[in-house]
ZAMARGU-4260 file (C-alpha; in steps of 0.2 Angstrom, whole numbers, plus 5000, padded with zeros to 4 digits):
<rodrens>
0) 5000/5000/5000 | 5012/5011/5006 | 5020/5008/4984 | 5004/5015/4979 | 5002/5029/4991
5) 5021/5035/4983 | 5018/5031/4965 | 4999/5040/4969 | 5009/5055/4974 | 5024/5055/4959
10) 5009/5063/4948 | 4995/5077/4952 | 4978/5074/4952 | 4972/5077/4937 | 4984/5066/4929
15) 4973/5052/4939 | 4959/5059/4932 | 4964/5058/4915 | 4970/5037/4920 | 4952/5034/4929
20) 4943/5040/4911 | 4955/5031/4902 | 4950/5017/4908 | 4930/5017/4906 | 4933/5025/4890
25) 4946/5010/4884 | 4935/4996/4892 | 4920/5001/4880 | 4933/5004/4865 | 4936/4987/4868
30) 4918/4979/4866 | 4918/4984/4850 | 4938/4986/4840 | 4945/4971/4842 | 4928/4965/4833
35) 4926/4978/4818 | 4934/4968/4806 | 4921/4953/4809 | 4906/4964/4810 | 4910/4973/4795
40) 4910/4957/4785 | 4896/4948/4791 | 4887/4963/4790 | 4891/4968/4772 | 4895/4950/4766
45) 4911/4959/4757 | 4929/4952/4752 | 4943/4957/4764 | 4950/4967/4752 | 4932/4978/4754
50) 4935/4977/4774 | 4951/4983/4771 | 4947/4999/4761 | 4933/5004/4773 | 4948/5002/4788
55) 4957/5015/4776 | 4945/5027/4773 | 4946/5026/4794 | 4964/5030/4795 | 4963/5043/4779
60) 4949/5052/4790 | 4960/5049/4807 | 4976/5056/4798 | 4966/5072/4794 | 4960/5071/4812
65) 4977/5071/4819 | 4981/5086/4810 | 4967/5097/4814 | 4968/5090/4832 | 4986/5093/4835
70) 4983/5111/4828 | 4970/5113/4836 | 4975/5108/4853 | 4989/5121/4853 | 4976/5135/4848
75) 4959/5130/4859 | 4968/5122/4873 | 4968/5102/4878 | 4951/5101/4886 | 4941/5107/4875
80) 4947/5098/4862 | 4946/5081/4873 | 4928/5085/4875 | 4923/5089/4858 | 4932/5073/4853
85) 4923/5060/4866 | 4906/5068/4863 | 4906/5067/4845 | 4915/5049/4847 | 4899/5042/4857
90) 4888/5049/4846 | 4896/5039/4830 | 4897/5023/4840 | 4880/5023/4843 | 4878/5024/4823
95) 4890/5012/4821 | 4877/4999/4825 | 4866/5004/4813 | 4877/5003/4797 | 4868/4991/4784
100) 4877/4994/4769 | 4894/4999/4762 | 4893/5017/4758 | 4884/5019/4778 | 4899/5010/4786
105) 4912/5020/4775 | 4904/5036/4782 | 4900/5031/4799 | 4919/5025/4798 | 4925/5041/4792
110) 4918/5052/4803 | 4922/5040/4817 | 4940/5042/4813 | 4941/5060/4813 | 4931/5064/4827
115) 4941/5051/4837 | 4959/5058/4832 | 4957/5074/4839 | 4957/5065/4855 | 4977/5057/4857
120) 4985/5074/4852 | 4975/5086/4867 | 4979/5070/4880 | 4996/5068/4876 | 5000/5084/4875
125) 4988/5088/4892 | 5000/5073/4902 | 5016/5082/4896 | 5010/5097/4904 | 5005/5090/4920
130) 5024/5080/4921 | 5040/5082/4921 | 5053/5076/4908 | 5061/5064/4920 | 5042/5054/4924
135) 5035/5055/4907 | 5039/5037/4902 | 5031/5032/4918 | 5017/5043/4914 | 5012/5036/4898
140) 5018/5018/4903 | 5002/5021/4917 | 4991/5027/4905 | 4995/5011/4892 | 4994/4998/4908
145) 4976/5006/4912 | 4970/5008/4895 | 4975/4989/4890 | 4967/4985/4907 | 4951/4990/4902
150) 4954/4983/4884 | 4957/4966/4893 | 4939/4969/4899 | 4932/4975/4885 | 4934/4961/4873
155) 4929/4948/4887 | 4914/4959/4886 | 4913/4965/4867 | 4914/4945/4864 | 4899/4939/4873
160) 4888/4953/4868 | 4894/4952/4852 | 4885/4935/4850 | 4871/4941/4856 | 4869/4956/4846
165) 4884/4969/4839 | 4872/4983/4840 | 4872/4981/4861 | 4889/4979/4858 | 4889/4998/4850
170) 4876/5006/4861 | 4888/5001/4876 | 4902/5004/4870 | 4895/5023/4865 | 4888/5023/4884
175) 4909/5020/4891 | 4913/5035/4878 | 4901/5048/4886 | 4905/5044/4903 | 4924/5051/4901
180) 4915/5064/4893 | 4906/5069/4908 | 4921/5068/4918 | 4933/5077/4906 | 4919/5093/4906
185) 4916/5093/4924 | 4932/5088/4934 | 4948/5092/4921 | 4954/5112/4920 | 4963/5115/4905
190) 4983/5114/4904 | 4987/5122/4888 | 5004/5134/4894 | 5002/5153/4892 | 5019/5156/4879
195) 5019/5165/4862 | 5019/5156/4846 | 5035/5147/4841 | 5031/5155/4825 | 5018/5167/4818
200) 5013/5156/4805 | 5011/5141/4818 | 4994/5149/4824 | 4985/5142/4807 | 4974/5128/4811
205) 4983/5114/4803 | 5002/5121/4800 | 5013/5106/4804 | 5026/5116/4794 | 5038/5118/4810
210) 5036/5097/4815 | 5041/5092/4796 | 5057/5105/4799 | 5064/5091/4810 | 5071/5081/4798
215) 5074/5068/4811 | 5057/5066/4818 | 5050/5065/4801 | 5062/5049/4797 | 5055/5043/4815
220) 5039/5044/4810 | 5042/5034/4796 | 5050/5021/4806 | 5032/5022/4818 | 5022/5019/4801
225) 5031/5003/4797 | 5029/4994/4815 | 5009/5001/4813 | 5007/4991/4798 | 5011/4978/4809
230) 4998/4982/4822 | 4984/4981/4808 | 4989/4965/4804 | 4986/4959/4824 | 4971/4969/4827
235) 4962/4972/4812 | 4966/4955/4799 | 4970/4941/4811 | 4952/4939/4819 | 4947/4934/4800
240) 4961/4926/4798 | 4959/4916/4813 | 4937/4913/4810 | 4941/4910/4791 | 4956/4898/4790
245) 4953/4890/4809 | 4935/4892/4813 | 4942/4900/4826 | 4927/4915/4829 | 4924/4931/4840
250) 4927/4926/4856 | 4944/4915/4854 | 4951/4931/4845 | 4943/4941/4862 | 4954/4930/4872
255) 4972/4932/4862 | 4966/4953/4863 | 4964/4949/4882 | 4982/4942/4883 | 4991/4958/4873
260) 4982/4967/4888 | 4984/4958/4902 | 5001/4956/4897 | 5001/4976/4897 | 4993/4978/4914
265) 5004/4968/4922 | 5021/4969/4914 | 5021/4988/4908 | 5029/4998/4924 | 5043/4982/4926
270) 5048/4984/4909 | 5048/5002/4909 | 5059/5003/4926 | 5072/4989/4919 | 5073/4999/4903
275) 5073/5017/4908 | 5092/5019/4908 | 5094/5010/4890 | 5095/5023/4875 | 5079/5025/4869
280) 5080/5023/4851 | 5090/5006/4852 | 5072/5003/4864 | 5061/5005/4848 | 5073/4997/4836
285) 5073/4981/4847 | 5052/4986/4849 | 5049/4984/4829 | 5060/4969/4828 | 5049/4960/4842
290) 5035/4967/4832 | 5042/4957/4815 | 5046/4942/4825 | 5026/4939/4833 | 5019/4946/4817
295) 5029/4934/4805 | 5026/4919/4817 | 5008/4919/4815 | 5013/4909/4798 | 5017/4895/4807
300) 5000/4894/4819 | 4987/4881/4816 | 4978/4881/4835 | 4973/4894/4845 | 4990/4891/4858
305) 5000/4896/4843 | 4992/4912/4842 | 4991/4917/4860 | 5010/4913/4858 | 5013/4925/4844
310) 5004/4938/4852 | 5015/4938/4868 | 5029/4940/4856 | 5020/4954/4847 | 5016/4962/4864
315) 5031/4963/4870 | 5038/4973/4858 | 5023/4985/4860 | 5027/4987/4877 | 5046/4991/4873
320) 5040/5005/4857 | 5024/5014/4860 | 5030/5022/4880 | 5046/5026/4873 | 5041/5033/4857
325) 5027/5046/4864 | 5043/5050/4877 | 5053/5054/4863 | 5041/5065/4856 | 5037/5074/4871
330) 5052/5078/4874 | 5058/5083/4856 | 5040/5096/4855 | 5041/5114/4863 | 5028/5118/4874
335) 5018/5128/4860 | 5018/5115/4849 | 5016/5100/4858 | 5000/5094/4850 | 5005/5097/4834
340) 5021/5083/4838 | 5009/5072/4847 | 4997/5075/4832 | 5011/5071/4820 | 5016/5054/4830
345) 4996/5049/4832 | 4996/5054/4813 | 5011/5040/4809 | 4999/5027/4820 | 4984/5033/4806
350) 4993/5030/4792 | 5000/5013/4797 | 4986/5008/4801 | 4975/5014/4785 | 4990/5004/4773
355) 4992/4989/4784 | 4974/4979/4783 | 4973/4985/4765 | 4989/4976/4761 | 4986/4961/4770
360) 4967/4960/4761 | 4975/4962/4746 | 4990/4949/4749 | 4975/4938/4757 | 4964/4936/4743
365) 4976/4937/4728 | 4991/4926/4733 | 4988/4918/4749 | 4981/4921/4768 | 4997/4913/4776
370) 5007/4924/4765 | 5002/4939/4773 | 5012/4936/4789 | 5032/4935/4783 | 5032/4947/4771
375) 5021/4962/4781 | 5035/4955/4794 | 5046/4962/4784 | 5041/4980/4788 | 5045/4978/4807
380) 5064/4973/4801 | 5066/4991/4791 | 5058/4999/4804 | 5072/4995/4815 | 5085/4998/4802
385) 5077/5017/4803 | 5078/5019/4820 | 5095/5014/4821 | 5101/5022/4808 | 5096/5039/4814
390) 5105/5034/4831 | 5123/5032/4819 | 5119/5047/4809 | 5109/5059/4817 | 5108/5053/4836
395) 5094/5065/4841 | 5096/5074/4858 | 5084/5079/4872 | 5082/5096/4876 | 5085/5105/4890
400) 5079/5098/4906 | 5074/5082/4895 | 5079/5063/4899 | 5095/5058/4888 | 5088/5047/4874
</rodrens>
């Protein structure tokens, strides 16, 4: 107890806040994510190669989101942008239920995807003004280990009343979403620090001009797009892969989406502590490769053991990448642009996202299902060769007050 009380302690109130929401809000994302993908085509009866294209137009809508919300949260403040975000994102999940047909779902979907992008930038950027440089790998650490708590829930959840009926599913889901909302409007203050501009031009809704200055974060960026096509390939085509090649349905996938959490909940912190004094870019390279590993073992699966057992690889590369990167870029971003850096780094998850399901639909149906796995694998290895190559050639360096990378 007396662990808690200190940890409790390390961080001010409202970053507790913002980790209670966080994990009423993932718990309902998880009814419904790790599902879409299945519920997209049994609703529709469509190819995945057409499950894969309405997955894009989320991600093409979410990179726009990421844009306007970092922007935005730099101009308007965090919390306003938070709440616009989560009660717009209830409202859309609510519709979700209803979509009957493929133009429907692709704009449910898009919409979706925007109004739910402008979240990650505000939050982000709203944690790295509540902590200090030296705690904000804890900080996000916390924030992953109670988001993938509730996602362990969710999909033991989302499963069950899935096979009862997906539009319950929806509608519950969409309930979670408007209850952080509540809380974000009636218990958060806003954040946003009182300092000019970095630049005049920087004011403009939707400048990331200064971000794609830094040549180095943009080639990290790059690096973040090539280990998210291997996150779409786990969380969006392996549940039909599994169902359609294994007979393997909803709540077998709900269970290997339960282990990537609970490995989450329980492993995060450790990981973070043991690594914390390792340089931060040989972190994410050894992240991707993890990534490639569990991604390309799914190849050699055939029972549902085998892929719990490429998921825990998966996962712990996860663990290892997504803290350290958001530290990175908190650290990287000035205080007046903040949102825009987070923006840009949710904007890298966006696009890797939109590319990877399309890819593996495509190499699904026209060459073959197992053949997805070892060569989207491939993606996590340049990814690593990316982040280690910036480290020989342009080692990037924390500013002032910042953790050494």
């Amino acid at each position: 107890m007396q662990r808690v009380y200190n940890l409790r302690a390390e961080f001010p109130r409202q970053f507790w806040i913002i980790f209670g929401g966080t994990l009423i809000n993932s718990t309902g994302s998880g009814m419904v994510f790790p599902f879409i993908t299945l519920y997209l085509r049994q609703r529709l009866n469509v190819s995945m190669t057409y499950v894969g294209v309405i997955l894009m137009f989320w991600s093409v809508s979410a990179l726009v989101g990421q844009i306007v919300g970092g922007s935005f949260t730099d101009r308007f403040g965090r919390k306003r942008l938070m709440v616009v975000s989560l009660a717009s994102n209830a409202i859309m999940l609510a519709l979700f239920g209803f979509a009957d047909s493929f133009v429907v779902a692709a704009i449910v979907v898009s919409i979706t995807g925007f109004v739910n992008a402008l979240y990650q930038p505000a939050r982000d950027a709203m944690i790295a003004d509540l902590v200090a440089s030296d705690k904000r790998p804890q900080a996000y650490g916390l924030i992953r280990v109670v988001a993938n708590l509730g996602i362990a829930i969710g999909p033991a959840i989302g499963g069950f009343l899935a096979a009862q009926s997906y539009l319950i599913t929806f509608l519950s889901s969409a309930s979670a979403t408007f209850t952080y909302f509540l809380i974000t409007t009636f218990l958060m203050r806003e954040t946003k620090p009182n300092t000019p501009a970095h630049h005049a031009t920087d004011a403009a809704p939707g400048n990331l001009m200064t971000v794609l200055r830094d040549t180095r974060f943009v080639v990290f960026c790059i690096g973040g797009i090539c280990c998210t096509i291997l996150a779409g390939q786990m969380m969006a085509v392996l549940p039909v892969y599994m169902k359609d090649q294994f007979g393997l349905g909803e709540t077998y996938f709900g269970w290997v989406m339960t282990t990537n959490a609970a490995m989450v909940v329980f492993l995060q912190l450790p990981i973070t502590r043991v690594t914390r004094k390792i340089p931060r870019l040989f972190l994410t390279a050894t992240g991707a490769l993890l990534y490639a590993l569990g991604v390309g073992s799914v190849a050699l699966g055939s029972a549902f053991p085998h892929f719990i057992a490429a998921m825990v690889v998966y996962t712990f590369g996860e663990m290892i990448l997504v803290p350290t990167s958001t530290a990175i870029t908190a650290d990287l971003a000035p205080a007046d642009l903040r949102g825009r850096y987070m923006g840009m780094l949710g904007l890298t998850w966006s696009v890797g996202f939109g590319i990877g399901p399309v890819v593996g639909g495509l190499i699904s149906d026209h060459l073959a299902p197992i053949a997805l796995w070892p060569l989207t694998a491939l993606s996590g290895v340049f990814a690593a060769i990316i982040f280690l190559a910036i480290t020989r050639f342009t080692p990037i360096r924390a500013p002032r007050a910042a953790t050494t990378f």
